[in-house]
N, C-alpha and C positions, 0 to 999 in steps of 0.2 A: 298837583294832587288836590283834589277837592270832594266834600260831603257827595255824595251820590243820589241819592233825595230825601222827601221830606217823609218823612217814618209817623210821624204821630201828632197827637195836640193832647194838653191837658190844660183842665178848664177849674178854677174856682168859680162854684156856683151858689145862688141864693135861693134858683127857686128852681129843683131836681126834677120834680116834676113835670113842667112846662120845658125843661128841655131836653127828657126823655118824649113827651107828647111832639114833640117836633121832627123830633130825627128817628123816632122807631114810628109812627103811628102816621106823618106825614111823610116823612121822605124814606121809609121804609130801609132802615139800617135795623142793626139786630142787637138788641142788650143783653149782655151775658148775666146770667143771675147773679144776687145779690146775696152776700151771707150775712150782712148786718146793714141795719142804718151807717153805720158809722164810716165803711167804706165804699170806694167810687162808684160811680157807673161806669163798666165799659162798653164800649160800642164798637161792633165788627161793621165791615164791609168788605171783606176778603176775606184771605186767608189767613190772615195775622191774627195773633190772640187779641190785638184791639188795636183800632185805628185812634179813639177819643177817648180820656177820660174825665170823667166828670164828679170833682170834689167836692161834698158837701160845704159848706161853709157862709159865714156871716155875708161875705162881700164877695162881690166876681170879678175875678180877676184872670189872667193870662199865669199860667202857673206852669209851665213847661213848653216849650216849641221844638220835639224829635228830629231830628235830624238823622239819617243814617250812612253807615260806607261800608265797602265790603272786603275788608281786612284791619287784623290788629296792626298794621303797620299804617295803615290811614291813620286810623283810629291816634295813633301814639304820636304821627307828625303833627296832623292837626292839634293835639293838645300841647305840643310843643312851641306850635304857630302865636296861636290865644294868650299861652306862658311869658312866648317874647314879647307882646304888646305888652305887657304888665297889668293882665288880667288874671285872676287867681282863677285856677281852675280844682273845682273837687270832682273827685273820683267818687262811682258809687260802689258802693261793698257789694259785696258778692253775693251776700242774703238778706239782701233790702227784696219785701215784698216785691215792691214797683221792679225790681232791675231785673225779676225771676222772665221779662219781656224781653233780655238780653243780654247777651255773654259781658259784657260788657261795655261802662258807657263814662261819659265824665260831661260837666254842666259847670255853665260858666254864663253871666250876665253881661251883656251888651254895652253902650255907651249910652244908649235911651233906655234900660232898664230892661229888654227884654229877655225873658229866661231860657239860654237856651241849652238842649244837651243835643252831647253827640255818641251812638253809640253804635257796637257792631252785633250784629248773630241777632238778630229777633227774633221770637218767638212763633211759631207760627200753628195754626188748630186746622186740620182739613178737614174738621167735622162741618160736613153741608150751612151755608150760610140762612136760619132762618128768617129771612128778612120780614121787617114790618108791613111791607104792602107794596106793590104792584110793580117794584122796578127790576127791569131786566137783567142789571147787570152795574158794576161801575170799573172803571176804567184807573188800575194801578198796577200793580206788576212793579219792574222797572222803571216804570215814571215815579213812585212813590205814590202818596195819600189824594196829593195835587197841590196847590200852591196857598200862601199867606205871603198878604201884604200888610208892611208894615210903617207907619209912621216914623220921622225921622228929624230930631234937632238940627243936626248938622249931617245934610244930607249925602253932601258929599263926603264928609269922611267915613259915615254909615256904607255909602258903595263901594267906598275904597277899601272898608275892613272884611266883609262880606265878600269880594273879589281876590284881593292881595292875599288874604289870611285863610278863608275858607275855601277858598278857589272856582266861588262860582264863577260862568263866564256870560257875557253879554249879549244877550238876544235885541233887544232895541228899546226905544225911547218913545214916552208922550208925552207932551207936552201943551196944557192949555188950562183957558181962564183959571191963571195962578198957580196950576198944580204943575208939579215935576215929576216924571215917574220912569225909574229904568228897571226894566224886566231882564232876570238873571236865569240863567238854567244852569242843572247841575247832571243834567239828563236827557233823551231826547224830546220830553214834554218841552212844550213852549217855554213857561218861568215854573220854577218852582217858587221861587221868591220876586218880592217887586218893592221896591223902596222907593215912599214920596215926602218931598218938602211939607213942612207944615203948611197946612192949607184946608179952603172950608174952614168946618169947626171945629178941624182935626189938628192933635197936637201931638209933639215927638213925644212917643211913648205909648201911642194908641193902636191899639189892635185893630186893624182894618175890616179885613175878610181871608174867612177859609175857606176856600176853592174848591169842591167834591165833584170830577167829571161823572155823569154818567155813560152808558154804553149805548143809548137812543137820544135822539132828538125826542121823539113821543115820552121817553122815561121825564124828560123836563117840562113837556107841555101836560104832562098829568101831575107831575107835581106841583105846577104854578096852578093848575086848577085846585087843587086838595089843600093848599098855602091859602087861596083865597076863599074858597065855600069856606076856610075855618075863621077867616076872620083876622089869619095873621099878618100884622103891617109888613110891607114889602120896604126894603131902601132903593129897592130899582127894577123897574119892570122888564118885560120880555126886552129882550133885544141882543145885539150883536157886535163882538168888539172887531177895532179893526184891526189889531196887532196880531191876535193869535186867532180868530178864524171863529173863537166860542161863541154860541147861541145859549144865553143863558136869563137865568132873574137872579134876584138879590132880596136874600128873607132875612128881617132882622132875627134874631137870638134873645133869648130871655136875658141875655149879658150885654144885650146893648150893640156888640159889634156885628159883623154880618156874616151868612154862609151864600158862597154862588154857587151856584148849581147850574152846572152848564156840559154840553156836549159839541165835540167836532173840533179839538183843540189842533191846530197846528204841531206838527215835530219839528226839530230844530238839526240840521245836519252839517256835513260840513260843508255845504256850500252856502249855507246861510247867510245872508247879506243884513246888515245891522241898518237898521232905519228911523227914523221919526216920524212922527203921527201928531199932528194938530187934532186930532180928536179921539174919545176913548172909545168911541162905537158908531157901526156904519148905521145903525139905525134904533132905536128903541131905549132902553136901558135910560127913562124918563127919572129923575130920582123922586122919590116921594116920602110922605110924612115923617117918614122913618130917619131920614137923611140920608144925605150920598154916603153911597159905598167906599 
C-alpha cells in the first residue's frame, strides 16, 4: 500500500507578489481570489480547488508537501506506518480552514525536516479553469500535481523511509559528478518523488524542484520565451532528461528553489525495467546563474 500521488505544495513566502507574477502572469495558472491580506494564495491548474498555496510571511520556507490516496483505509495504514518509525503524527480537525481541501488528512515531519501530509477526498471546483495566459492544458489527473525532489542527509535511509513506509516504488537511478539521485513513482507518471545525496550547494533539507508537466511541447517553448523576455533567472535551460523522456527548463522562484516545466514525461508500467543513468540529460538543461536544479 502506498500514497497514490502528489496532491499539492504549500509555500512560505516573502515576496507574494513576484510569485503570483510568475505562475498566473508567466506560466498562466489561475489565482483564486483573495478575501484578505492576511490569507494564502491559491493557485489552480485543474480541477482541484488548489494545486499551490502561497503563505504570506517573513521567510520562505517549504511549509507542507500533499501527498494524496484513495481511501480512509490507506489513509489510516499509512499513519500507522509513520506511527511505527517513532514519528508523531497529527491529525487535522475537521474544520481547520485548510483541511475544508479534504475529508480528511494527518501530517507528520521527515528525518531532513520536510513537512509532509497525507490526505484523502480532495476537493475539487469544475468551474472552467481561468488560466493566466496561453497554456493549453497541464498534465495531472491520476498522475497527481507532478513531482518534487528533494534533498537528503542520509540518503539512504531517506529511500528506505519513503519506500518501506510510504510504499513508493522504483523507477531508476542517476548518478553523476557527485550527485546521487533515485526516482520513485507512486503512479503511472515517471517519479513523483526523487531523492538526492547532498551535493553541489545543496544540503539535506533543501527543497529542490516542483515538477508542473504541461500538455505541449509548444505550451513550454512559450513559456521559456515569456520566463526570458521577463528577465527571470533560469537554473537550467531548455533541454532534455534521459530517464524520463521530459523536454523541459528550470525557472528559479522568488523562494530561491526551482519549478520545471516540462512536457512528454515517460509512464511507468509493469514491464518497467529499473536502470541507471551517468547523466541527467540527453541534451541542454545547461545550469546557470541561478544554480543547478
Amino acid at each position: 500500500m502506498s500514497v497514490s500521488r502528489l496532491g499539492a505544495l504549500s509555500v512560505d513566502v516573502a515576496d507574494l507578489a513576484s510569485w503570483q507574477y510568475l505562475l498566473v502572469d508567466l506560466l498562466g495558472l489561475e489565482a483564486r481570489p483573495r478575501t484578505s491580506d492576511d490569507v494564502p494564495l491559491l493557485i489552480r491548474l485543474d480541477e482541484h480547488h488548489h494545486r499551490i498555496a502561497l503563505h504570506p510571511a517573513a521567510q520562505d520556507r517549504i511549509r507542507r508537501i500533499t501527498w494524496e490516496v484513495d481511501s480512509p483505509e490507506q489513509l489510516r495504514t499509512l499513519a500507522d506506518r509513520v506511527e511505527a518509525e517513532g514519528i508523531e503524527v497529527d491529525w487535522m480537525p475537521t474544520d481547520d480552514p485548510e483541511t475544508r481541501s479534504a475529508v480528511a488528512a494527518f501530517r507528520f515531519d521527515d528525518a531532513d525536516g520536510f513537512p509532509n501530509e497525507i490526505r484523502f477526498g480532495p476537493t475539487v471546483d469544475h468551474r472552467p479553469l481561468q488560466q493566466g495566459g496561453p497554456i493549453s492544458g497541464f498534465v495531472t489527473g491520476e498522475l497527481g500535481l507532478g513531482h518534487v525532489v528533494l534533498m537528503c542527509r542520509n540518503y539512504p535511509a531517506a529511500v528506505d523511509f519513503y519506500t518501506r513506509v510510504l510504499g513508493f516504488r522504483l523507477s531508476d537511478y542517476i548518478v553523476w559528478d557527485g550527485a546521487d539521485a533515485t526516482f520513485l513513482h507512486c503512479n503511472p507518471r515517471h517519479h513523483s518523488l526523487a531523492l538526492m545525496n547532498e551535493c553541489f550547494h545543496f544540503r539535506g533539507g533543501d527543497f529542490n524542484h516542483l515538477m508542473i508537466e504541461v500538455a505541449s511541447l509548444d505550451d513550454v517553448g512559450r513559456a521559456y520565451d515569456r520566463i526570458n523576455e521577463a528577465g527571470i533567472d533560469l537554473k537550467m535551460t531548455f533541454g532534455r532528461h534521459t530517464n524520463d523522456g521530459v523536454t523541459s527548463f528550470y525557472v528559479a522562484t522568488p523562494s530561491g528553489f526551482g519549478i520545471e516545466i516540462g512536457y512528454g514525461g515517460d509512464l511507468v508500467d509493469d514491464g518497467w525495467v529499473v536502470k541507471t543513468y551517468r547523466s541527467p540529460s540527453r541534451w541542454g538543461h545547461e545550469p546557470q546563474k541561478a544554480g543547478r536544479p
